[in-house]
N, C-alpha and C positions, 0 to 999 in steps of 0.2 A: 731587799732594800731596807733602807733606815733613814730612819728621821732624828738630826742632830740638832740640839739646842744648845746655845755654847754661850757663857758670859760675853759680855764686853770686854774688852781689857779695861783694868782698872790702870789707879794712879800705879807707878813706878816706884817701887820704894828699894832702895838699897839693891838696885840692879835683880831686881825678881818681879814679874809679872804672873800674879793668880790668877789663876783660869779653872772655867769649869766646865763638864760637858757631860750629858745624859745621852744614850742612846735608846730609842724605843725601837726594836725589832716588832715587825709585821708579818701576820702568818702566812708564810709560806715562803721564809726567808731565811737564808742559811748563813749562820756564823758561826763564828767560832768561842772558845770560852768555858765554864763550869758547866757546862749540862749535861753531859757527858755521862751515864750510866754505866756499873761496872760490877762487875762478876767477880772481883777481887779474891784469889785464893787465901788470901791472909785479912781476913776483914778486922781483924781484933786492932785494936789501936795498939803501938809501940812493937815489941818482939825484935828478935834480932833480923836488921835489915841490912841489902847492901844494894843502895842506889848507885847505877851507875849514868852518867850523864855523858853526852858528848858535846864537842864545841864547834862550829863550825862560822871563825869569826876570822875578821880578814889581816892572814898574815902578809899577804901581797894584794898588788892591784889600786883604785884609785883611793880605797879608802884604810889600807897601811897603816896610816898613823893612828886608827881608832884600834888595832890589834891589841897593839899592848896593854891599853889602861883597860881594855873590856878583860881581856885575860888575865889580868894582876887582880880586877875583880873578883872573876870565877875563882880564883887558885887562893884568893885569900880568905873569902867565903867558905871556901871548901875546908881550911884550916882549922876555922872557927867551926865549921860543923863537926870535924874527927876526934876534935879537944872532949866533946862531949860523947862522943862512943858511947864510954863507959855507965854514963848516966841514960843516954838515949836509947839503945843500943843501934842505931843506926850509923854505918859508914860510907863515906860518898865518894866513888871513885869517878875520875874525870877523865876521858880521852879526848886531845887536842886534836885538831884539823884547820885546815885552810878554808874558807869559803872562796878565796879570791875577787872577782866582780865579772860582770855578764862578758868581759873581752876576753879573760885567760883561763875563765871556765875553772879555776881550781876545784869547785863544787861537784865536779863530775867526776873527780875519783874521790875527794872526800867522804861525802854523804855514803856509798854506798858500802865504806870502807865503815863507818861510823854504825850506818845497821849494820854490817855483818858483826860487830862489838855487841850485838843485843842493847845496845841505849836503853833506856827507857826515856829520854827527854834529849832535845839538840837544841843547843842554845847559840843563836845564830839566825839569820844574818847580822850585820850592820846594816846593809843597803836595804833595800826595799825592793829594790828591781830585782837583786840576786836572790833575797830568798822566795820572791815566786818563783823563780826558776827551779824550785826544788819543794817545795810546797807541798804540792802534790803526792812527791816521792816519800815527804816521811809521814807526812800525815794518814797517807794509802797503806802506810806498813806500822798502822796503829802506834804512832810513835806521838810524843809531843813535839811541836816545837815552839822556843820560844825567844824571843828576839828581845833586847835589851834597847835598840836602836830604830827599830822598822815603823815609821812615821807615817806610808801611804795610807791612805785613807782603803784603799782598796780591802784591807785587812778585814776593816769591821762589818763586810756583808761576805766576804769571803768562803767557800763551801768547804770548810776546814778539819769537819764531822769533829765537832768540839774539843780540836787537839792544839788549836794554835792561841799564843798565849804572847802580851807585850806589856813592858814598863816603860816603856817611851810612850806616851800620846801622840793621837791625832796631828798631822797636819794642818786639821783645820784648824788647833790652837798655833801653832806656832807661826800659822801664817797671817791668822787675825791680830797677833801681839806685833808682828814685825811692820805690819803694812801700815798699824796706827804711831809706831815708832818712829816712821819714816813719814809721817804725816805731820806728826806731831815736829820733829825736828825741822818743817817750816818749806820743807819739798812741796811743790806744786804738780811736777810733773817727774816720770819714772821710767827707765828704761831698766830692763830685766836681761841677762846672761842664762840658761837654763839650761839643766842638763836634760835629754830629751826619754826620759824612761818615768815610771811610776811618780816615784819619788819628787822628781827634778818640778816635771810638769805640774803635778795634785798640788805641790807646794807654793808656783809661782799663781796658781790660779786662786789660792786664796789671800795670799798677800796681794792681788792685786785685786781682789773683790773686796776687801780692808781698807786698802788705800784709794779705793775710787769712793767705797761708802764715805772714807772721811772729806770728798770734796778733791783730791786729789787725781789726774788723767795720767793714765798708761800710755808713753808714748814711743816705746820698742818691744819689744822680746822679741829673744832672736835664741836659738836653740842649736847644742851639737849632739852626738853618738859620743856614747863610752866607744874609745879605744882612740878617739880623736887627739891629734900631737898638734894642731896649728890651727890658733880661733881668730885669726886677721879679718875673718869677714865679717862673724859676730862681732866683734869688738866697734868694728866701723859702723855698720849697721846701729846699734844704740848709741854712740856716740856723734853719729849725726842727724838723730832726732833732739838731739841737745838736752838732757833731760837734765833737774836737777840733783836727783838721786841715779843710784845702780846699783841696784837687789844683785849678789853673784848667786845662784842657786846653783852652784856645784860640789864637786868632788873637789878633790886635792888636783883637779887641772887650774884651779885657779892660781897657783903656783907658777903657772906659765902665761896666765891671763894677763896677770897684774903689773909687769914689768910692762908692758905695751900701753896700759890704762896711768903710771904712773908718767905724770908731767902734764897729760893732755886732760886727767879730770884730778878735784880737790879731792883728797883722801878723805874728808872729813863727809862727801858725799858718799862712799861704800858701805857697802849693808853685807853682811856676809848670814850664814847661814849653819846649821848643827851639822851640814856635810862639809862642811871645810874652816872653821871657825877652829883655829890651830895656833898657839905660838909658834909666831915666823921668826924673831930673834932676828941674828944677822944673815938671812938670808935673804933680806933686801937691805937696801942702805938706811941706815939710823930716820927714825922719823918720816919712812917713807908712808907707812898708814896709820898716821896721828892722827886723830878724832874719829877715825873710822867705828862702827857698831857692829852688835851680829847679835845671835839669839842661840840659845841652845835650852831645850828640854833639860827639868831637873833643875834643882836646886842651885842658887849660887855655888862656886867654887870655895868664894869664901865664908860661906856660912858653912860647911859641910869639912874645916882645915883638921877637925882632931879625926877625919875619915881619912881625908887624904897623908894626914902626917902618919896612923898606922899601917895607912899601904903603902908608904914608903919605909917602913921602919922592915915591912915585912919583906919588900922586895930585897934590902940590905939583907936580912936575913936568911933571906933563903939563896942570896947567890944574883938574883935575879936582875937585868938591866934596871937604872933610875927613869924612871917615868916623865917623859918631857908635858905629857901631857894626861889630863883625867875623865875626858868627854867618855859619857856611857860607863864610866867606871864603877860607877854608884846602883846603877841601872844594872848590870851585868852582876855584881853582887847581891842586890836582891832578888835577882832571877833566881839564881842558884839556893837562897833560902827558902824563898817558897816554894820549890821544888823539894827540898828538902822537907820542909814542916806538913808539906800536901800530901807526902808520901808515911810520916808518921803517922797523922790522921786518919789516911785510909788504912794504915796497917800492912802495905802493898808496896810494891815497885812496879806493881804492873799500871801500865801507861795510862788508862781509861780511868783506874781507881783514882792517881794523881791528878789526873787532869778536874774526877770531880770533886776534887776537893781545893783543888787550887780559888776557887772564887771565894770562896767562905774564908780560908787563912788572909787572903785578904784585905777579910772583914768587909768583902761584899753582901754576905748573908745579914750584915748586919746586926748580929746579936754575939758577938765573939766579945772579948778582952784584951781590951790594947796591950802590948807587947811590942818591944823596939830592940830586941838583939833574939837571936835564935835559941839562946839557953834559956830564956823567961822565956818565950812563945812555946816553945818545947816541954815545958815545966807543965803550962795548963794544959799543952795535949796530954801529955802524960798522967795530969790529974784528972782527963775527962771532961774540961772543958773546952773552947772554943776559944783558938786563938785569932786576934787580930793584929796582924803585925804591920806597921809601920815601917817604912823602911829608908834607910841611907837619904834614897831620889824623892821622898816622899808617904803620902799616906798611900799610895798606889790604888785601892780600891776595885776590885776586876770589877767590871757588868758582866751580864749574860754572854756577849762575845767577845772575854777577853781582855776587854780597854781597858785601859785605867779611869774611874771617874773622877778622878784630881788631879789637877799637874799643877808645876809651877815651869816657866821660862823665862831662864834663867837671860838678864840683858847685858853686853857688855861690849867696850869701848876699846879700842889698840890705844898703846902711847907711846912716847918717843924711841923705843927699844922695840916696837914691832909685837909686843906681847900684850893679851889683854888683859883686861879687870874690871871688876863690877861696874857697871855706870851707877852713876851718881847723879843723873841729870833730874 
């Protein structure tokens, strides 16, 4: 079990909400994260390494559109790690995969295709529901894994034998920042859309214990199954307890939600969420979710534009589709480094050695030196000291089981084109 102590949300500044959250593990409590003891056949720091990682992010299924930017991520990451071989001597070889989502099971020839590659880390899921579905499987075959996206809360007591590892935060923040969002924009009462798995659920239940602390009554949730094509009943169900807001806490089904929700509620009442919080462009009509809001983990979009302008400069370069969108992108790149600088550290590619040194790079341990790209973080491992690296999404900070102990969530607004951007409110 664990005991979470979490900020307030503060004021809003420039469409970003800082948040903070400590974990205290209790003995006889199993998580995940740096603790992790290791026998490492190469304990010497640096020497010549070859890490190889695998991916297991979703090129199909309900969350699709987060594939791309999490893998333009990893692939650009990975670039910026080979630049430096020469100097490091470490090289990072990547093998892709599907994870798909808990309907079309992609994960189950993935994952076992990914160990028989010897991994030594799987970075992956997006979803939350799908990578328990496999959890077990890599973590059982001494393997890391580590998710760029995975927000259940269920993670952080998780019996993970110290291999599982996230840059996305808690749920609990992101649903304490939306519920006061939604309080704060003058909502008195709140009906919820849910998707009915880990994720869906863990999330709606603290936006909604947000939004009742602020004075605010919950007066629907109404919940489907992944692989569901038709939500007329949910839809009805919240929409005749008459609320003034409507939290959508799903996947990319809200894509078939909203056409039904458009005309019979004000756009400017929807609340979306870091699972489906997507430029829609013209695939609904101009102006159809103007004022609409939503939250996503990680830094503004546009505070982070000289990140996103080299991963597109890189995508051009390498051949690669243009990016419509960058959720987790940020997140999915600093996985890949600290995977990378954890394995310098230890001097190892072996799984156990990285995973203990994943909390110290960091700068969980606390006494390292900040460092913000992989060749200066690389620089002080190689000179023997202790790096703290910073990253893209954040100062990241692991605890003992993995977390991040900083996040920011990120807030923002649709406008007339269907696309979001910072609020500013």
């Amino acid at each position: 079990m664990s005991v979470i102590s979490r900020s307030r949300a503060g004021k809003v500044l420039g469409g970003i909400a800082l948040v903070g959250v400590s974990a205290l593990v209790l003995a006889g409590c199993a998580g995940g994260g740096g603790t992790a003891e290791s026998s490492s056949p190469n304990a010497e720091v640096g020497g010549d390494l070859t890490l190889k990682i695998g991916t297991a992010l979703p090129q199909t299924g309900n969350l699709a559109f987060l594939g791309p930017p999490e893998e333009a991520g990893v692939a650009y990451a990975e670039s910026l790690i080979n630049a430096e071989t020469a100097t490091t001597g470490l090289t990072l070889e990547t093998v892709y995969g599907d994870s798909g989502d808990t309907d079309n099971k992609a994960y189950e020839t993935t994952i076992p295709r990914l160990l028989g590659e010897d991994v030594s880390a799987i970075i992956g899921a997006a979803s939350s529901g799908t990578s328990l579905q496999f959890i077990d499987q890599v973590v059982g075959a001494g393997v890391i894994q580590f998710s760029p996206a995975n927000t259940s809360d269920a993670f952080t007591t998780y019996d993970d034998k110290g291999l599982y590892f996230r840059t996305a935060p808690s749920d609990v923040l992101q649903g304490e920042v939306l519920g006061n969002l939604i309080a704060e924009g003058g909502a008195q009462t709140l009906g919820l859309i849910v998707l009915n798995d880990s994720y869906g659920t863990g999330l709606a239940k603290y936006v909604s214990e947000a939004f009742e602390a602020a004075g605010g009554e919950v007066v629907a949730e109404s919940t489907y199954n992944t692989g569901d094509t038709t939500f007329d009943s949910q839809i009805s169900e919240v929409l005749a307890a008459a609320p003034d807001a409507i939290a959508l806490i799903t996947f990319d089904e809200v894509s078939t939600i909203l056409p039904s929700l458009f005309g019979q509620f004000p756009s400017d009442g929807l609340y979306f969420v870091d699972g489906n919080l997507k430029n829609f462009g013209e695939a609904f009509p101009a102006g159809s979710l103007t004022g609409a809001k939503g939250t996503l983990p990680g830094l503004s979009i546009d505070s982070i534009g000289d990140f996103t302008s080299a991963l597109d400069e890189f995508q051009a370069a390498e051949g690669r589709p243009a990016l419509e969108d960058y959720s987790y992108a940020a997140e999915s790149f600093d996985a890949t480094v600290l995977l990378a600088l954890a394995s310098l550290a230890a001097g190892s590619t072996d799984s156990e050695a990285i995973a203990a040194k994943l909390q110290e790079v960091s700068g969980g341990s606390g006494d390292g030196t900040k460092c913000e790209s992989y060749a200066d973080c690389a620089a002080i491992i190689l000179d023997g000291g202790t790096a703290d690296y910073d990253g893209i999404s954040g100062p990241i900070t692991f605890d003992e089981v993995g977390d991040p102990t900083e996040a920011s969530i990120g807030i923002y607004e649709f406008g007339e084109d269907n696309n979001y951007v910072a609020y500013e409110g």
